[in-house]
Chimera marker file (.cmm) of the C-alpha trace (Angstrom):
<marker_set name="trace">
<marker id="1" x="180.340" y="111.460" z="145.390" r="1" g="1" b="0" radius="0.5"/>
<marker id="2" x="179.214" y="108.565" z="142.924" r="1" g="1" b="0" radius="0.5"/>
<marker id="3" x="177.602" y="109.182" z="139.679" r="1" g="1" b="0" radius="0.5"/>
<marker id="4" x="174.598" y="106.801" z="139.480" r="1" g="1" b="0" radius="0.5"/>
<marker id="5" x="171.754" y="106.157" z="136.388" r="1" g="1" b="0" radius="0.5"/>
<marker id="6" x="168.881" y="104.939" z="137.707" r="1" g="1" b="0" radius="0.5"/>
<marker id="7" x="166.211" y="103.068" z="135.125" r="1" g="1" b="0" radius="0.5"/>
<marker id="8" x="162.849" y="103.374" z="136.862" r="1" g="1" b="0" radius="0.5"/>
<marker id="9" x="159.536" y="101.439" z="135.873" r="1" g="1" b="0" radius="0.5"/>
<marker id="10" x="156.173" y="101.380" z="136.968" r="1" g="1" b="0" radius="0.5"/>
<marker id="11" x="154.722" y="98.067" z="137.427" r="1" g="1" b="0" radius="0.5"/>
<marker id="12" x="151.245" y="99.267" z="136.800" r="1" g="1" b="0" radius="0.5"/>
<marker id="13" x="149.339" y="102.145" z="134.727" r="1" g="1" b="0" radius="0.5"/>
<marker id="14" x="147.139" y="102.609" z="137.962" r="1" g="1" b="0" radius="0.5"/>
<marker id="15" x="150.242" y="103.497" z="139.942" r="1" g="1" b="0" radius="0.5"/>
<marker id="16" x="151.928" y="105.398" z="137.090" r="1" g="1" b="0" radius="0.5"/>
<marker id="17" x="149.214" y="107.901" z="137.032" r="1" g="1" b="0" radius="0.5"/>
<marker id="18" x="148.849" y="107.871" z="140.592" r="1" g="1" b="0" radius="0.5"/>
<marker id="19" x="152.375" y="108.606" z="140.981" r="1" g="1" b="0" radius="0.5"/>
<marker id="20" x="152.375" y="110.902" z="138.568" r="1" g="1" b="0" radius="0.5"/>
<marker id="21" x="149.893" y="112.780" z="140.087" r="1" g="1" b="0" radius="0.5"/>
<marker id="22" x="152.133" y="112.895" z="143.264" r="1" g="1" b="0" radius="0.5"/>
<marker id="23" x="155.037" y="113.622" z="141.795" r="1" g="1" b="0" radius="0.5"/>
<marker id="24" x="153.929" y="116.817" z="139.662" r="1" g="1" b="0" radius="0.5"/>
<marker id="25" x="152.468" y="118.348" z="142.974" r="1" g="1" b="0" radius="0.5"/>
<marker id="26" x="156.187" y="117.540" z="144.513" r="1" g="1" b="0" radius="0.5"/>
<marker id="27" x="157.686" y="119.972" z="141.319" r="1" g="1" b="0" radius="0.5"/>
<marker id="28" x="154.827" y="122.768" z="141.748" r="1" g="1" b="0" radius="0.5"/>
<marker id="29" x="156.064" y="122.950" z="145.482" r="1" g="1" b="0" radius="0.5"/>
<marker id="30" x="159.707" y="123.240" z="144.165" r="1" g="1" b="0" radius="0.5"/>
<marker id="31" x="160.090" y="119.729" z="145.836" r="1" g="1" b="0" radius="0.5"/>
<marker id="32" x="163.174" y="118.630" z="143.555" r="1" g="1" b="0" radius="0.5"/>
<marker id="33" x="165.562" y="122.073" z="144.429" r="1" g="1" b="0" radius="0.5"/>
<marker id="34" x="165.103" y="120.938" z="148.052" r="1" g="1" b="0" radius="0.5"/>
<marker id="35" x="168.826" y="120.210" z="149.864" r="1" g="1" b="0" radius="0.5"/>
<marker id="36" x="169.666" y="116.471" z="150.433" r="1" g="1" b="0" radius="0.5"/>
<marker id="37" x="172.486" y="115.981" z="152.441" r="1" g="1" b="0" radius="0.5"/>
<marker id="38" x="175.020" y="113.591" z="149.861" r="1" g="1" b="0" radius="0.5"/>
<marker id="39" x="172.529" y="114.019" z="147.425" r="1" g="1" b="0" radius="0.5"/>
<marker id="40" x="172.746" y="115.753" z="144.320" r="1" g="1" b="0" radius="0.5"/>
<marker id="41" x="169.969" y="115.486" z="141.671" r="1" g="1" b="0" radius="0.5"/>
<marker id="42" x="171.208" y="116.187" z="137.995" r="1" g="1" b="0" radius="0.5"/>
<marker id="43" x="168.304" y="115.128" z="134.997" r="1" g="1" b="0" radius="0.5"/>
<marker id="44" x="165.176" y="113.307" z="135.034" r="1" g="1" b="0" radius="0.5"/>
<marker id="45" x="163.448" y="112.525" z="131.930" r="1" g="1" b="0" radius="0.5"/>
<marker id="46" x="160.165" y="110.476" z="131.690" r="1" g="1" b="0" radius="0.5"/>
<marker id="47" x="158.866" y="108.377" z="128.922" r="1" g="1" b="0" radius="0.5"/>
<marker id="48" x="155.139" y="108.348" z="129.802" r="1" g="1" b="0" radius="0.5"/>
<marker id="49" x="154.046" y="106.009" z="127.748" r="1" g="1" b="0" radius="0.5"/>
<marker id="50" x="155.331" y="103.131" z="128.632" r="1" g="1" b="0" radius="0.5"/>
<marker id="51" x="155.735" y="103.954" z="132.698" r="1" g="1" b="0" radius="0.5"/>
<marker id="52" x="159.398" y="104.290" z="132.764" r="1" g="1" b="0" radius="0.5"/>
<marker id="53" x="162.304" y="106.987" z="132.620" r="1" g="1" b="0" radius="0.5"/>
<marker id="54" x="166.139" y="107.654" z="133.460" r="1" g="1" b="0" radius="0.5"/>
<marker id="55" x="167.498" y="109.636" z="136.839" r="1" g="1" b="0" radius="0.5"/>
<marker id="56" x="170.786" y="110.806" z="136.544" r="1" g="1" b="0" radius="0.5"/>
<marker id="57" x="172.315" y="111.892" z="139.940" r="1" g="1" b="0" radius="0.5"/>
<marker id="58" x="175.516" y="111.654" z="142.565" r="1" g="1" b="0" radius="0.5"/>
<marker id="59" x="175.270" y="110.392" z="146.003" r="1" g="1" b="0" radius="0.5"/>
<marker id="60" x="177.029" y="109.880" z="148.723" r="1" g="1" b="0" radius="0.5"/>
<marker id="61" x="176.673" y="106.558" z="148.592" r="1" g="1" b="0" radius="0.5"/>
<marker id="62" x="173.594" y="103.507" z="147.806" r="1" g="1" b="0" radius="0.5"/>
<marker id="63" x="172.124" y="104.240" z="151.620" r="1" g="1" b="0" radius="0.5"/>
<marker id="64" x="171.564" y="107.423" z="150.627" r="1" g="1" b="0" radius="0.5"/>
<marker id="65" x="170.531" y="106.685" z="147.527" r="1" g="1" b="0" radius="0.5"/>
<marker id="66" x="168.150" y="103.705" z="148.661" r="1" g="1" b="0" radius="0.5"/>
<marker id="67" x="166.945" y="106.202" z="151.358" r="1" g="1" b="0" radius="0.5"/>
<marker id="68" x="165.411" y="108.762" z="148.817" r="1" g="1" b="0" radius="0.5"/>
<marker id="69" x="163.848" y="106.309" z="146.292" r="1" g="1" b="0" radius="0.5"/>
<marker id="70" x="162.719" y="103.872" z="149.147" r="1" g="1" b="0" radius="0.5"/>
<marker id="71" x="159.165" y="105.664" z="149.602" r="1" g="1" b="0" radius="0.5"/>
<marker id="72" x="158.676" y="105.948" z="146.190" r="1" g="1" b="0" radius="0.5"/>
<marker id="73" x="159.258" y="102.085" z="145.610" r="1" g="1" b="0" radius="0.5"/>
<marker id="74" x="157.350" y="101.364" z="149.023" r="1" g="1" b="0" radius="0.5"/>
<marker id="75" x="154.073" y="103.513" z="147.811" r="1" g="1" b="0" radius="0.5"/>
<marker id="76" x="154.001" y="103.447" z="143.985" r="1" g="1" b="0" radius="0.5"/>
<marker id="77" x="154.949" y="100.331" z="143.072" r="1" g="1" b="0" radius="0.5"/>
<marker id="78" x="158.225" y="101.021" z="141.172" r="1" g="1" b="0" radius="0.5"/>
<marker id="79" x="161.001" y="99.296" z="140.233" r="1" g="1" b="0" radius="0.5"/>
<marker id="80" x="164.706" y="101.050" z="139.865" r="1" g="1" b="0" radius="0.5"/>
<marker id="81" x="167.780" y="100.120" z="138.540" r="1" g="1" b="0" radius="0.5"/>
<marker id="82" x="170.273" y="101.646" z="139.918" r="1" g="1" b="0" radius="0.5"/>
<marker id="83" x="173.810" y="101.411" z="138.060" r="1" g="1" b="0" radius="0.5"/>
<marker id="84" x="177.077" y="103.453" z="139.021" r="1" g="1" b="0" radius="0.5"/>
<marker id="85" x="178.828" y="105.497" z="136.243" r="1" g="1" b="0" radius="0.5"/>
<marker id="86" x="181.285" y="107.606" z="134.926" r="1" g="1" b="0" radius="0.5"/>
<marker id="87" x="181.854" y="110.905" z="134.153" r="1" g="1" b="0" radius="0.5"/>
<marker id="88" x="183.397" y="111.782" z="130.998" r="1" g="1" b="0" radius="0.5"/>
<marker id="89" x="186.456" y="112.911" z="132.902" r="1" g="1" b="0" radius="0.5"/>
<marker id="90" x="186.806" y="110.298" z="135.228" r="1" g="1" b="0" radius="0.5"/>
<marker id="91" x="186.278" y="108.216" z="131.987" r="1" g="1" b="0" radius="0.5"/>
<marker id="92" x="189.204" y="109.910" z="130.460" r="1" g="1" b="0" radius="0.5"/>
<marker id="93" x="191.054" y="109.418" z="133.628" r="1" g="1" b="0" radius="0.5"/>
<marker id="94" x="190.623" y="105.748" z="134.287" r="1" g="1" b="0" radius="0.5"/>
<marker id="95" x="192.098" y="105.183" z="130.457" r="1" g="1" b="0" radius="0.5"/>
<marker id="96" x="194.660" y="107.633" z="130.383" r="1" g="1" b="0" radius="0.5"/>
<marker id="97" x="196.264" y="105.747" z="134.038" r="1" g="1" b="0" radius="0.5"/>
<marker id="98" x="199.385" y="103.381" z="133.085" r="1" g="1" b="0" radius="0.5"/>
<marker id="99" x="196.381" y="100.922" z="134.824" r="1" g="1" b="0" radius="0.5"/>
<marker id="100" x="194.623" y="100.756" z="132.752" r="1" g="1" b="0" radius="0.5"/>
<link id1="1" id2="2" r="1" g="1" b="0" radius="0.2"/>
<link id1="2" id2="3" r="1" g="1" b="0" radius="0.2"/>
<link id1="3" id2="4" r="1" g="1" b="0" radius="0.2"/>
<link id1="4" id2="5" r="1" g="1" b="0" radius="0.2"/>
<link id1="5" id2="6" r="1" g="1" b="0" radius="0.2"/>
<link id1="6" id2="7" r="1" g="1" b="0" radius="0.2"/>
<link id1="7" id2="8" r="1" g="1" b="0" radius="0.2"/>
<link id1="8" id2="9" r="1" g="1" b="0" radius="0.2"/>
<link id1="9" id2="10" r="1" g="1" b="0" radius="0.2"/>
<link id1="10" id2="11" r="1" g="1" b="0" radius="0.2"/>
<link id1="11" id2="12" r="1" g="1" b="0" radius="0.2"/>
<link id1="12" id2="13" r="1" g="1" b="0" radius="0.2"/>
<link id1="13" id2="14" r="1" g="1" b="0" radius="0.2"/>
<link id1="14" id2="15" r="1" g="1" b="0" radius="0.2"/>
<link id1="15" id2="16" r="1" g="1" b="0" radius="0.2"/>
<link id1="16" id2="17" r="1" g="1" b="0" radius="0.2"/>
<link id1="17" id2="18" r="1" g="1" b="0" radius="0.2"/>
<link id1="18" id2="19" r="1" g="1" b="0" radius="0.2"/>
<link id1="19" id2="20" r="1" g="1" b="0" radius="0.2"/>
<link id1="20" id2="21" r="1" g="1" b="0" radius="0.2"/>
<link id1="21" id2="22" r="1" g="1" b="0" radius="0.2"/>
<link id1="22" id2="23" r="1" g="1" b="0" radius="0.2"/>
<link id1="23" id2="24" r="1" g="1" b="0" radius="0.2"/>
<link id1="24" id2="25" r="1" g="1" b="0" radius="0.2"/>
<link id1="25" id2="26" r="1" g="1" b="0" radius="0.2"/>
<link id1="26" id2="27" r="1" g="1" b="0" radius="0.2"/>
<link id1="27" id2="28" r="1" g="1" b="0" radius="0.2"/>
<link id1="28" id2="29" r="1" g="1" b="0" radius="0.2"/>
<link id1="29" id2="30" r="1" g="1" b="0" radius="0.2"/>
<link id1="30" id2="31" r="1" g="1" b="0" radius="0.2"/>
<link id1="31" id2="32" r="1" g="1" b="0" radius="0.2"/>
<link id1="32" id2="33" r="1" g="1" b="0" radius="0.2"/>
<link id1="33" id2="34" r="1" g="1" b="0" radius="0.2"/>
<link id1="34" id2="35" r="1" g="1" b="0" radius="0.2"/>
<link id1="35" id2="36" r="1" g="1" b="0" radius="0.2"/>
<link id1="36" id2="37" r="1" g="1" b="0" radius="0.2"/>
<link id1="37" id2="38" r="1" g="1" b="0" radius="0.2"/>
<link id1="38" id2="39" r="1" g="1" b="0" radius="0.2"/>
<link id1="39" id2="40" r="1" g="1" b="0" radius="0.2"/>
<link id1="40" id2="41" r="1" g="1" b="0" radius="0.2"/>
<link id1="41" id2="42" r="1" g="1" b="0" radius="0.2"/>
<link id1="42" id2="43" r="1" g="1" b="0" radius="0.2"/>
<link id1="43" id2="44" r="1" g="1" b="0" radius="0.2"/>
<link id1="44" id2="45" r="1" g="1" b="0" radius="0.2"/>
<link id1="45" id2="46" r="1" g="1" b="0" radius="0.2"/>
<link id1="46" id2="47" r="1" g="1" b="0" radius="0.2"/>
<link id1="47" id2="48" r="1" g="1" b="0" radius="0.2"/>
<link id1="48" id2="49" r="1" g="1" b="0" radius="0.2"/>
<link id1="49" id2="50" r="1" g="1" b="0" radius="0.2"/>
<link id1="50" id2="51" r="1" g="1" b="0" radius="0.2"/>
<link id1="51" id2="52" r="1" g="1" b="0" radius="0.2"/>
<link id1="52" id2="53" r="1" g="1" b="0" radius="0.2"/>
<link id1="53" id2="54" r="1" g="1" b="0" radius="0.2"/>
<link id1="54" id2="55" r="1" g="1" b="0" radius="0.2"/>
<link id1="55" id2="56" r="1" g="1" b="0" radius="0.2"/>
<link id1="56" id2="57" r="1" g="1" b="0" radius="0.2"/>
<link id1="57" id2="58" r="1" g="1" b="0" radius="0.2"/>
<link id1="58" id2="59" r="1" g="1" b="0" radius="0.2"/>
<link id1="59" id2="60" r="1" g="1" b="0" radius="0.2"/>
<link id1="60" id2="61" r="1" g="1" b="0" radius="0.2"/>
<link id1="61" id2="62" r="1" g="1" b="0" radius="0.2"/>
<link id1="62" id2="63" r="1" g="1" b="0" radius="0.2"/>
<link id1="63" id2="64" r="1" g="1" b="0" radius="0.2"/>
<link id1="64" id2="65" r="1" g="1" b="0" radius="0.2"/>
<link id1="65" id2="66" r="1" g="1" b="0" radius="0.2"/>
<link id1="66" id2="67" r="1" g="1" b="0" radius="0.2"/>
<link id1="67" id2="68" r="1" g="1" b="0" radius="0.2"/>
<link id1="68" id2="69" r="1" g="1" b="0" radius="0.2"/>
<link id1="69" id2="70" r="1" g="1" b="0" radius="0.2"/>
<link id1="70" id2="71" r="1" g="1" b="0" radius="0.2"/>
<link id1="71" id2="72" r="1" g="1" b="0" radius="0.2"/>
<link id1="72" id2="73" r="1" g="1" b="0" radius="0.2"/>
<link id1="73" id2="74" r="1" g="1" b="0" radius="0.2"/>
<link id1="74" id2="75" r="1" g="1" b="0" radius="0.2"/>
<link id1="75" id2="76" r="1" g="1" b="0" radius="0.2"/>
<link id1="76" id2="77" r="1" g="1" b="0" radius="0.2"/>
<link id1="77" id2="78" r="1" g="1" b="0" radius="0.2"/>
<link id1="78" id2="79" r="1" g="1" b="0" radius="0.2"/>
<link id1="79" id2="80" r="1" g="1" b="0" radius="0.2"/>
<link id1="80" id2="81" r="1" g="1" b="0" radius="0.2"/>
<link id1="81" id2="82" r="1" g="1" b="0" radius="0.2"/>
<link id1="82" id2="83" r="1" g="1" b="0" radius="0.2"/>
<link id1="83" id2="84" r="1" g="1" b="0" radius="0.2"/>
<link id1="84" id2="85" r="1" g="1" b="0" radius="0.2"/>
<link id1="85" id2="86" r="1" g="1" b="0" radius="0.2"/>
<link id1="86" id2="87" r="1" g="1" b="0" radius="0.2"/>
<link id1="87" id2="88" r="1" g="1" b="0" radius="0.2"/>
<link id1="88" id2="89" r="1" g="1" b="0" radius="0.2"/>
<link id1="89" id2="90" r="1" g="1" b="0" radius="0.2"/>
<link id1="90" id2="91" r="1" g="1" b="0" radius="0.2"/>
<link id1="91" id2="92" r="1" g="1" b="0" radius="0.2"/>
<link id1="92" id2="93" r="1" g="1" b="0" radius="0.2"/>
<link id1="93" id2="94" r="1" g="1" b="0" radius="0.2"/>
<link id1="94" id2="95" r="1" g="1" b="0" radius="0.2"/>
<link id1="95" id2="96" r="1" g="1" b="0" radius="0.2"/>
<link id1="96" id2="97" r="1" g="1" b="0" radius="0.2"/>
<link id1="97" id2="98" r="1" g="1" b="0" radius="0.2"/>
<link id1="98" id2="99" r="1" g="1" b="0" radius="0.2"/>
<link id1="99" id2="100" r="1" g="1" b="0" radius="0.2"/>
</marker_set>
């Protein structure tokens, strides 16, 4: 599985709190320990004040990645950045290799 960072941003305050609204009745139902198939969610943090915040997670791959995010782009009017990473062992890894 890929290790992904995703910068999110609402384009909007109306659709931030909307969203928000939405999204904190998805944690009371225990909506983010649901199973994804090639999904694997590992932080979120939120910075409120400004509409944005920081997903860190693996997938399978970007389908499944653009799968999951899709409705939240489609309905609250945000925009994601999705960038592939590293892990600090795969990090250590790719500069240890005579590759490199």
């Amino acid at each position: 599985m890929q290790l992904y960072v995703i910068d999110w941003l609402f384009k909007n305050s109306e659709d931030q709190l909307f969203a928000t609204k939405k999204f904190c009745k998805f944690l009371k139902e225990d909506g983010l320990h649901k199973f994804i198939e090639g999904f694997e969610l590992k932080f979120i943090v939120h910075t409120p004040q400004n509409g944005s915040g920081i997903i860190i997670c693996s997938a399978q791959n970007t389908s499944t990645l653009f799968r999951i995010i899709n409705s939240w782009r489609e309905n609250y009017n945000i925009s994601f950045n999705i960038k592939p990473a590293l892990s600090n062992e795969e990090l250590l890894g790719l500069t240890s290799s005579e590759d490199y």
